[in-house]
C-alpha distance (Angstrom), angle and dihedral (degrees) to the residues before:
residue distance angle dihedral
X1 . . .
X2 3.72 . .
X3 4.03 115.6 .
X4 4.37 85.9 -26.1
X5 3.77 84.5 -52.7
X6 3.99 117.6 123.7
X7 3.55 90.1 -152.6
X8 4.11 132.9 43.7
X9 3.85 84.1 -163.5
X10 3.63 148.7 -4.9
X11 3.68 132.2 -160.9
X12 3.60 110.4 -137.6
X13 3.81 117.5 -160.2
X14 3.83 87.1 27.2
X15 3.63 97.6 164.0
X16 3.53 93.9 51.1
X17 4.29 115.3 108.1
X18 4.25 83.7 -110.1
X19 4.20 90.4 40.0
X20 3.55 92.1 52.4
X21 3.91 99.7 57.8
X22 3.37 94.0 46.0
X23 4.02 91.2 49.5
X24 3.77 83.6 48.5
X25 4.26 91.2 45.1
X26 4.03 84.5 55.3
X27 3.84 97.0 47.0
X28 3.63 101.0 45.7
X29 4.14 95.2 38.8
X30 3.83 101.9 32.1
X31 4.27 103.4 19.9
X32 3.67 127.6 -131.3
X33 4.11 91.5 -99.7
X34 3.88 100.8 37.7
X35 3.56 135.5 98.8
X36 3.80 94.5 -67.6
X37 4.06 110.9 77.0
X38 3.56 109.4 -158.0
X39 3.90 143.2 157.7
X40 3.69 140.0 -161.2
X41 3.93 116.3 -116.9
X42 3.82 132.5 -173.4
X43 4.00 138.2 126.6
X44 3.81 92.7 -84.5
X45 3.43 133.7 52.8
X46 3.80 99.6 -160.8
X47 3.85 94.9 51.7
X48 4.03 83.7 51.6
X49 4.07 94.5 45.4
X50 3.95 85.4 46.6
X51 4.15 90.4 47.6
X52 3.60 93.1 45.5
X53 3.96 96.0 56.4
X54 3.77 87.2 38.5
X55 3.31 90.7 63.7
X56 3.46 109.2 36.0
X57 3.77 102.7 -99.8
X58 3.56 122.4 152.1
X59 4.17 121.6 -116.9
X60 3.53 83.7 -122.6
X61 4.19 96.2 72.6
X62 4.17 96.0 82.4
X63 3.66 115.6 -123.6
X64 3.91 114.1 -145.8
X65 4.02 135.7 -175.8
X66 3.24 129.3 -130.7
X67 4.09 126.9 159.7
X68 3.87 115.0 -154.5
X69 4.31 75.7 -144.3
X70 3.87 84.4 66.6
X71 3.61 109.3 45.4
X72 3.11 99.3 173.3
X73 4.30 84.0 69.3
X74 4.12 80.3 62.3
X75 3.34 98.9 46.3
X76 4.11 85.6 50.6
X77 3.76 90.8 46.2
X78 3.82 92.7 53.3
X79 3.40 103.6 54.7
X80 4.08 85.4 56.0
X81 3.88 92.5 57.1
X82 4.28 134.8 59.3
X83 3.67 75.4 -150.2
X84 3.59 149.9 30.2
X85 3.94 116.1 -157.6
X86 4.09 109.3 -165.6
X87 3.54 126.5 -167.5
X88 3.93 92.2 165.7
X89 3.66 111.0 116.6
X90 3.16 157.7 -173.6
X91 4.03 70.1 80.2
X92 3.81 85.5 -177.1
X93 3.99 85.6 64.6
X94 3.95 96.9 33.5
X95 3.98 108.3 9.3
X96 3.90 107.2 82.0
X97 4.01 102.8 71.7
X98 3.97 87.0 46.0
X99 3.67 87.7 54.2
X100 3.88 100.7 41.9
X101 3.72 91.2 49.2
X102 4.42 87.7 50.0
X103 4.15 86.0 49.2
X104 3.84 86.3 48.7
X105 3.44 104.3 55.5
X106 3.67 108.5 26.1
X107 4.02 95.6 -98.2
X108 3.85 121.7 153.6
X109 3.47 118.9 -127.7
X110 3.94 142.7 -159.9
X111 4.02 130.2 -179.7
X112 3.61 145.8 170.5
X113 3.70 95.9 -122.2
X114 3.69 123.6 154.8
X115 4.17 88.1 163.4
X116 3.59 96.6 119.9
X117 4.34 99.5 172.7
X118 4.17 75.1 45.2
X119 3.73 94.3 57.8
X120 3.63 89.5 40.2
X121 3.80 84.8 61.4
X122 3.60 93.1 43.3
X123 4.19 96.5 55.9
X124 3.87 89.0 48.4
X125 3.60 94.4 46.3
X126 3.89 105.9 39.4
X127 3.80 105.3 7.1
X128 3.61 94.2 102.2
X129 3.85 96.7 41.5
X130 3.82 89.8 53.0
X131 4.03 90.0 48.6
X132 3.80 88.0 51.8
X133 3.85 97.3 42.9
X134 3.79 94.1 40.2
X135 3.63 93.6 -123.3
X136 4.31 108.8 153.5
X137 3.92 101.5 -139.4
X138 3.74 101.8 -160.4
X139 4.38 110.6 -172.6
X140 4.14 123.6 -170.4
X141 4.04 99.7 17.5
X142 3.49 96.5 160.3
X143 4.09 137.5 52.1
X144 4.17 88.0 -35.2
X145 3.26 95.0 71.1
X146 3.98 125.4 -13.4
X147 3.93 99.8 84.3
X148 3.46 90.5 47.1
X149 3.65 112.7 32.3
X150 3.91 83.7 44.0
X151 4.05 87.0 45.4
X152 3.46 91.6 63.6
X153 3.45 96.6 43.7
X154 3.68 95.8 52.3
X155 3.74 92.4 47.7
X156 4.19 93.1 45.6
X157 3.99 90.0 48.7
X158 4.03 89.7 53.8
X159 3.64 86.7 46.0
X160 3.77 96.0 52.6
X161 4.32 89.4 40.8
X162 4.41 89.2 45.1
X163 3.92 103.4 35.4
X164 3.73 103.5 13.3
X165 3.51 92.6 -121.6
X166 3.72 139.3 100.7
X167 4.16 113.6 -130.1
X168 3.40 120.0 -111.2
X169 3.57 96.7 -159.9
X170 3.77 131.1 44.3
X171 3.62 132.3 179.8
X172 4.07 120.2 -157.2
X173 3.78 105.4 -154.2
X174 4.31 120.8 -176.5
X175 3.70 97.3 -150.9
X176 3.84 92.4 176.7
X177 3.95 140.1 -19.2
X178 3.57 132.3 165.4
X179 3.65 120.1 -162.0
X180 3.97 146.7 69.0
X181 3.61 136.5 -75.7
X182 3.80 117.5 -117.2
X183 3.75 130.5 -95.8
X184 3.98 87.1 -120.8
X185 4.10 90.5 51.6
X186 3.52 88.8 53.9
X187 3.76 88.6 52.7
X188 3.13 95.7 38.3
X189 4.01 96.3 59.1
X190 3.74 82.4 43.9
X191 3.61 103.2 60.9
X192 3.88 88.9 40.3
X193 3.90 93.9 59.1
X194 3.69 91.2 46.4
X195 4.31 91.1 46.4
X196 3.38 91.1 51.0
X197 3.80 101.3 44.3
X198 4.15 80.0 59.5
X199 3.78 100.7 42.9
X200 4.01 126.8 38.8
X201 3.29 97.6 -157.8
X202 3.71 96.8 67.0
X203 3.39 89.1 49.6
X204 3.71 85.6 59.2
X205 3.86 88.9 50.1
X206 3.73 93.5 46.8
X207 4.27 95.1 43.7
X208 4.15 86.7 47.4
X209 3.82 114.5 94.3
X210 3.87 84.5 -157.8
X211 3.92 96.9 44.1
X212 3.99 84.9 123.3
X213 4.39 95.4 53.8
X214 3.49 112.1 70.5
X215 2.99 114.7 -159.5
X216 4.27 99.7 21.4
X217 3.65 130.5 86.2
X218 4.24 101.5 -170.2
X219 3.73 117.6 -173.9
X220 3.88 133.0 -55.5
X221 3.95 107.7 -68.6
X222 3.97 129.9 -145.1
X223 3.98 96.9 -113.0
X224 3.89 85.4 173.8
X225 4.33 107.0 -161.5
X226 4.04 97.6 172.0
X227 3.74 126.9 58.2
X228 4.37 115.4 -93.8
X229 3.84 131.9 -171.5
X230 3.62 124.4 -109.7
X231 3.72 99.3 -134.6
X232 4.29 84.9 176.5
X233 3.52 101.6 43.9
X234 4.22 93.8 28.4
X235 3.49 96.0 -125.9
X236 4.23 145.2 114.8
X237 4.06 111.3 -107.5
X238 3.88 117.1 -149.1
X239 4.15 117.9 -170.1
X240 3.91 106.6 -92.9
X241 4.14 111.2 -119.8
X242 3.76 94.9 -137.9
X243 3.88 90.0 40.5
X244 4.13 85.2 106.8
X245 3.28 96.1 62.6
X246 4.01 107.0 26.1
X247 4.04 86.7 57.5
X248 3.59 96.3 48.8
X249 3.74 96.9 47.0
X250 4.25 76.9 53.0
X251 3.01 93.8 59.2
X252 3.47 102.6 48.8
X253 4.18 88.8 46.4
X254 4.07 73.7 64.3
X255 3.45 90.5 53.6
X256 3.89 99.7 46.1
X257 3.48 96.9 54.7
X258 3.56 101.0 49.9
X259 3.99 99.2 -88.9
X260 3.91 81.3 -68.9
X261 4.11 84.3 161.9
X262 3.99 86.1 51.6
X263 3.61 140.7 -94.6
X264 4.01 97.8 -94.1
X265 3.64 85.2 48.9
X266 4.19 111.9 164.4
X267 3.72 124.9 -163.6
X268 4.07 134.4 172.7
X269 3.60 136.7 170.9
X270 3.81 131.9 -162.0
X271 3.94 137.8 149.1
X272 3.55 125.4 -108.3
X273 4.01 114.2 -127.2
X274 3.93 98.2 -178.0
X275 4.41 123.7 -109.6
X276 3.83 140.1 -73.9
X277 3.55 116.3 48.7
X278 3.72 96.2 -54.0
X279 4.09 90.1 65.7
X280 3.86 86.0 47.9
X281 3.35 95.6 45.2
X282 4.21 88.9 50.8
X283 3.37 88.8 44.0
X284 3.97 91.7 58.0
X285 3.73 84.7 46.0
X286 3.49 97.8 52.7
X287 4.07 91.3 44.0
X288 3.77 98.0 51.1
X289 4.21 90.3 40.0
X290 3.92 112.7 130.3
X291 3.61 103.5 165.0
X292 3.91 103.5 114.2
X293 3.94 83.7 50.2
X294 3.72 88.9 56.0
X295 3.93 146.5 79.9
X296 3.56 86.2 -98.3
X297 3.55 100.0 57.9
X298 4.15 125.0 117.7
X299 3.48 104.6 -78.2
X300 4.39 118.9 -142.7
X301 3.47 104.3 -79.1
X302 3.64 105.9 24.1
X303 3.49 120.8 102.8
X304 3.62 145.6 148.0
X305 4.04 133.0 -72.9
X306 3.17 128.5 -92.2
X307 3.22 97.1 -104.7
X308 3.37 100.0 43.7
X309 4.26 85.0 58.7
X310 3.95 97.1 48.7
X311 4.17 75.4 49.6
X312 3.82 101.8 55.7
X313 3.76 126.6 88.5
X314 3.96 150.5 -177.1
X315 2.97 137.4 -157.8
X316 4.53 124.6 -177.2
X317 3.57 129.5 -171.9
X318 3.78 122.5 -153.7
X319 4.08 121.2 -158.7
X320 3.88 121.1 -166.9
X321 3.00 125.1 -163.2
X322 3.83 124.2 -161.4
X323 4.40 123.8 -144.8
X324 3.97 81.9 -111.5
X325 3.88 97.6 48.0
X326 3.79 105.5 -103.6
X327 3.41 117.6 138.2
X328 3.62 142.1 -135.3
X329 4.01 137.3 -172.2
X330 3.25 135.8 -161.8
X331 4.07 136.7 163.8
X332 3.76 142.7 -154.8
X333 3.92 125.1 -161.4
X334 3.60 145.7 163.4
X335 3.78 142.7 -149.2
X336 3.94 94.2 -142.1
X337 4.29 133.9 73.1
X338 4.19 97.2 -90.5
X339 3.57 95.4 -122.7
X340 3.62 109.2 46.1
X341 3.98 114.0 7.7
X342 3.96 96.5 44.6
X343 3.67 98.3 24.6
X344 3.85 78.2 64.6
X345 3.26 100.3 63.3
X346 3.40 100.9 32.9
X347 3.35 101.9 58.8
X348 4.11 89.6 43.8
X349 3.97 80.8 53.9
X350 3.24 104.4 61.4
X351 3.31 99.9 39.0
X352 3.62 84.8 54.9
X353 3.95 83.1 51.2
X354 3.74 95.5 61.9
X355 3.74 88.1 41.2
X356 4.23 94.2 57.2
X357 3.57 110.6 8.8
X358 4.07 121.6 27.5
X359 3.70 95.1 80.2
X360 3.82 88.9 145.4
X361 3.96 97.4 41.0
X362 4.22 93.1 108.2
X363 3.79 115.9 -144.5
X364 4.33 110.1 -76.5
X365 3.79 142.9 100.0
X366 3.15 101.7 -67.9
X367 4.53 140.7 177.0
X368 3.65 115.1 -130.6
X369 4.26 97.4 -106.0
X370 4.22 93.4 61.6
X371 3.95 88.1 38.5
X372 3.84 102.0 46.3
X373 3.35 110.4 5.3
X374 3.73 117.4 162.5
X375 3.86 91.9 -4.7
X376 3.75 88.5 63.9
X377 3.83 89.3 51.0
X378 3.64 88.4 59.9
X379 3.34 103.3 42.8
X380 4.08 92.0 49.7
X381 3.91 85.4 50.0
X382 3.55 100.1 44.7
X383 4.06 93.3 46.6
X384 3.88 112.8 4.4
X385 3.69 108.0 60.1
X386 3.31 99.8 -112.9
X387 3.75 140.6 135.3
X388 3.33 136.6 -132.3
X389 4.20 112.9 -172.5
X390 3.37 146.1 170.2
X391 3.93 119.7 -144.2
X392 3.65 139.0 -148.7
């Protein structure tokens, strides 16, 4: 038992492509008798038994179902669990009875969201009920929007520790990555484009750099939609696809901890495609590329091989910029495909953070630099594959 809880965590949507690597990061880093207590959760229990021998999992990790139909199976599941993992998205078509029951009893909870007018929602409609429970809410803890959120963190607390100041100015550069987008990102852009074709105001939400800091309007932001050159770094710039969500969760890091990065704080993201006409050409490529908004795109529960995973790659660069013009970089990579292999992990990581280590993170809806901080660094170091650097 773990603070009157059966459970330290449970994966819920287990059996799912997403679910199943992060059942399988748990069992092979943590073990199915260990320190951790954890079960598998989904909406049937045959798909989980079948996942769980699949994978290697002993009979001894419980398997429970839940239904996001039935709430009242969530709420149930919840109060067994410190924390709830979810990997079942769209969470703006399944997510909000998971996270009402988590703000009702006091559950932690991690997801994979990168639904921005959706977490919008979610802090109006829960915020205050999570606060008062002491439920930690943690949204976008894997690919969308650890390295990056956690980048600029990283980079802004060597800044304040080096030149005493916070940077104003930040830069989010993809210098390479190698890899496929999820099944659920796919969806998840999907059932955003249809939402807001129905309702203006999440088009508002999902056209507002700030969407995610109510109550604060910050400066004009860079929300680049055409391809640039890099005269500094000698390259061709295309817009980055998760740049939507990645900078709002930024901004509302900002937010959480007190506009410690500053008030007229200014963040951008965009991927590096290389020079000459073959790095504008990419870039054009990139910029006018529709395919996870299409019939082609990854569909929930497809994924790539293993092999293909353990072969994928990314690589971020972070530029500061201080009010007097010095400069500052840092970087953040990993050793695993973004969406799949170090999502994994990451996700299972910070839930795992909550679990052992945020003693001090008070109950809220919260981004992963406020809640973790430099014990999610570690952790993602020490277990994850990734990197953490500062550059000259």
């Amino acid at each position: 038992m773990s603070n009157g809880r059966e459970f330290d965590i449970v994966v819920y949507g287990a059996s799912g492509f997403t679910g199943r690597l992060v059942a399988e990061y748990l069992h092979q880093q943590y073990g199915a008798d260990g320190d951790v207590k954890w079960a598998m959760a989904g909406r049937s229990e045959e798909k989980l038994k079948a996942v769980r021998e699949e994978i290697g999992v002993p009979d001894s990790v419980p398997l429970i179902t839940a239904d996001a139909d039935q709430p009242e199976t969530l709420e149930a599941l919840a109060k067994r669990t410190r924390v709830v993992l979810t990997t079942v998205g769209p969470y703006q078509l399944y997510g909000e009875p998971l996270v009402a029951a988590c703000a009702k009893t006091g559950t932690d909870y991690v997801d994979l969201c990168g639904e921005p007018a959706w977490m919008r929602q979610m802090i109006d409609a829960h915020g205050e009920a999570a606060k008062a429970s002491g439920a930690r809410i943690v949204f976008s803890c894997g690919f969308d929007s650890i390295p990056f959120d956690m980048g600029v963190y990283f980079l802004q607390q060597y800044a304040k520790e080096n030149l005493g100041a916070y940077l104003p100015r930040v830069k989010g550069r993809v210098r390479k990555m190698k890899g496929t987008f999820s099944g659920g990102t796919a969806a998840s852009l999907q059932a955003t484009l249809v939402a807001a074709k129905k309702d203006p105001k999440i088009y508002q939400l999902l056209t507002d750099p700030f969407s995610l800091t109510p109550g604060f309007k910050g400066p004009e932001q860079p929300e680049p939609r055409e391809p640039v050159y890099d005269d500094e770094l000698h390259t061709w710039l295309a817009p980055f696809v998760m740049a939507t969500i990645n900078t709002r969760n930024v901004h509302r890091s900002n937010q959480l901890l007190g506009h410690a990065y500053g008030d007229q704080f200014v963040y951008d993201e965009m991927i590096l495609t290389g020079h000459g006409e073959k790095g504008k050409a990419t870039a054009e490529a990139v910029t006018n590329d529709r395919s996870l908004s299409g019939k082609d795109a990854p569909k929930p529960g497809e994924g790539p091989s293993k092999e293909e995973r353990e072969n994928g790659f990314y690589d971020v660069l972070f530029i500061g910029e201080t009010a007097d013009g010095r400069q500052l970089k840092a970087s953040v990579s990993g050793n695993r495909d973004p969406g799949y292999g170090s999502t994994s992990r990451m996700i299972a990581e910070s839930a795992l953070c909550l679990v052992q280590d945020a003693d001090d993170t008070a109950g809220g809806i919260w981004t992963t630099a406020p809640a973790f901080g430099d014990k999610l660094i570690k952790r993602l170091v020490d277990n994850a594959g990734l990197k953490f650097q500062i550059e000259g």
